[in-house]
C-alpha positions in Angstrom: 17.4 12.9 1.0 17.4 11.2 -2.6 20.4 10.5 -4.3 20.4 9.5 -7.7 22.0 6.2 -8.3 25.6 6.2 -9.6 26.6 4.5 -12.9 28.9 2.4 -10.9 26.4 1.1 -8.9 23.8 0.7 -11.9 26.5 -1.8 -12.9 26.2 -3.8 -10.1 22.5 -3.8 -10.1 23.1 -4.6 -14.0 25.6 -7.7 -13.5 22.9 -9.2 -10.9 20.6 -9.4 -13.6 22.7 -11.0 -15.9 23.4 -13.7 -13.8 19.8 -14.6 -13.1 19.5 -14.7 -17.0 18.5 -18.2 -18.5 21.4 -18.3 -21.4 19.0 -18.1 -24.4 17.3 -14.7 -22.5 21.5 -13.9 -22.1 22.2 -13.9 -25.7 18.8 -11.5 -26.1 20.1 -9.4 -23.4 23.4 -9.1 -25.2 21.4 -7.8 -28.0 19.7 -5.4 -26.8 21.8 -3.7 -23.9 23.6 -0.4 -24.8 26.0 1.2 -22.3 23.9 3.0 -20.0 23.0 6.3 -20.7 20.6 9.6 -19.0 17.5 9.6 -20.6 15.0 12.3 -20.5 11.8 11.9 -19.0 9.3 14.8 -17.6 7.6 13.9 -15.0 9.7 12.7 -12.6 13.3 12.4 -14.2 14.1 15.7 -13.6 15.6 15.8 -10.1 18.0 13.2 -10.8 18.7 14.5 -14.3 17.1 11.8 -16.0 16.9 7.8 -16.0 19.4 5.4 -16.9 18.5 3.3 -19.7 20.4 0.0 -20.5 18.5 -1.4 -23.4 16.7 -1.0 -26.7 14.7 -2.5 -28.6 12.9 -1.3 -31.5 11.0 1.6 -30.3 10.7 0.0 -26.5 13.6 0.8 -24.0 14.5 -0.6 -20.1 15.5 1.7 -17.9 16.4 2.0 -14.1 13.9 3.4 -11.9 16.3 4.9 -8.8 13.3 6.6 -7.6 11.9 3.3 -6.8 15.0 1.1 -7.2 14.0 -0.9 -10.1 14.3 -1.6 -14.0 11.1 -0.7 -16.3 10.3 -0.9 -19.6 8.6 1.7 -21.3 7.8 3.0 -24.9 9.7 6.0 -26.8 9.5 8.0 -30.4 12.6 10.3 -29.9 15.8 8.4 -29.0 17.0 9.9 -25.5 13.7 10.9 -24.2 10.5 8.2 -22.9 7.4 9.8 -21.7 5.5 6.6 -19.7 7.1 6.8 -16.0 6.6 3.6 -14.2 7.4 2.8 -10.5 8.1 -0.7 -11.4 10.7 -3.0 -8.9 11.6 -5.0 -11.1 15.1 -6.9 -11.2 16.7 -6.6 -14.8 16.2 -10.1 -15.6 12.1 -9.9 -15.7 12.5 -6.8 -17.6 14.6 -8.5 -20.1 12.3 -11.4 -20.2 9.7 -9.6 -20.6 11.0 -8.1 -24.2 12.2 -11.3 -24.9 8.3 -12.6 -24.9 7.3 -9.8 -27.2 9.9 -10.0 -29.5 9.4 -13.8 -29.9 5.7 -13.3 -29.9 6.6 -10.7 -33.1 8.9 -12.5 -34.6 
């Protein structure tokens, strides 16, 4: 039986991250992170009522995967709902870093 991942918990799995952060990929981080909150998302967020996302940035979001038991990022138009499930295992730092090349590669 599945349980969906506490917010406690996520912290934990949050504060891991952000000690395997390189300080400049830290301060990004630091940018982007919001407190976690449910997000919508239809395929597969239902069960658990939706996924926790932790950051944002511009119309790209990282969220927790407790399905699979790791952070993804994924794209979204309407603020509180994604549509692109991924069964990523990612630990929050690579998803970070990942965002941090794009944004630099925009910038």
């Amino acid at each position: 039986m599945w349980d969906p991942i506490t917010r406690s918990a996520l912290e934990v799995e949050i504060q891991q991250g952000v000690n395997q952060m390189s300080e400049e990929v830290r301060r990004f981080w630091d940018r982007i992170k919001i407190a976690p909150e449910k997000w919508q998302e239809p395929s597969m967020g239902a069960e658990g009522g939706g996924f926790w996302v932790v950051a944002v940035l511009d119309n790209a979001i990282i969220w927790y995967n407790d399905i699979e038991e790791g952070f993804n990022t994924s794209p979204f138009t309407s603020w509180g709902s994604f549509e692109e499930y991924w069964c990523n295992q990612d630990e929050l730092q690579w998803s970070v870093q990942n965002l941090f090349k794009m944004d630099k590669t925009s910038a």
